[in-house]
N, C-alpha and C positions, 0 to 999 in steps of 0.2 A: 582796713581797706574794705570796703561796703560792695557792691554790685547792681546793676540796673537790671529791674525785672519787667517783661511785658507781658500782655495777654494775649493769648490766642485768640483772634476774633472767631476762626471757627468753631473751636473748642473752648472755649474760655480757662484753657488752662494756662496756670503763668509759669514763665519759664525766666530763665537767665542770657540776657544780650551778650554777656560773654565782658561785656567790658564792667572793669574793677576802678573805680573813682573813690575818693575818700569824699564825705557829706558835704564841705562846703564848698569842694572841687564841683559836684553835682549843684549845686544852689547855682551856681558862677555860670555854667553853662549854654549856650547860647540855645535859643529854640532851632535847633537845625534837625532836618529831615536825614534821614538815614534807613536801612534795611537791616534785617536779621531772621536766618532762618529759624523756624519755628520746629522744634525735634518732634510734636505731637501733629500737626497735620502736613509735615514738609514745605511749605508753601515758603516764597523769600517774602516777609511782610516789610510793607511801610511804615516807617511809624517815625513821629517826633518828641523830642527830650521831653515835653511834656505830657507824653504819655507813661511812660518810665516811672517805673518805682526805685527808691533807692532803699536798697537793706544795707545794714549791717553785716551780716556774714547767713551764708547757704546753708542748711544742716545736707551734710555731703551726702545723702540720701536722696538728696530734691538736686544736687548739679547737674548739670547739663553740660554735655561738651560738642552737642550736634549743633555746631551754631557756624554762621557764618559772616562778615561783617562786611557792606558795602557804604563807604562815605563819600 
C-alpha cells in the first residue's frame, strides 16, 4: 500500500495526504478536488488527484500525521 504525496506551495516541501491507495487504485482515480492540511506551513491547501504523487512506502522518518482531510 503506497501513499499520496503534495507539495507545499509555500514551502515547497512534500509531505503525506494521509491517504494510503495501492498504485492502480491511484491511476483509476478520478481528477477530484479535495483539501489537506499542510504540517510545514499549517495552511488547509487545495489541491487535485493530479497533483499528488503516489509512493510506494514513507521511510517513517519523513511521515507525517498532522494532516487533515476534507472531500
Amino acid at each position: 500500500m503506497g501513499a499520496l504525496m503534495l507539495n507545499c506551495p509555500t514551502t515547497g516541501r512534500e509531505f503525506s495526504t494521509g491517504i494510503n491507495v495501492d498504485e492502480e487504485t491511484f491511476k483509476r482515480l478520478p481528477d477530484a478536488a479535495t483539501q489537506a492540511h499542510c504540517p510545514y506551513c499549517g495552511v488547509m491547501h487545495d489541491w487535485w488527484i493530479r497533483e499528488a504523487r503516489w509512493i510506494d512506502n514513507i521511510p517513517s522518518g519523513q511521515w507525517v500525521e498532522a494532516f487533515d482531510r476534507v472531500s
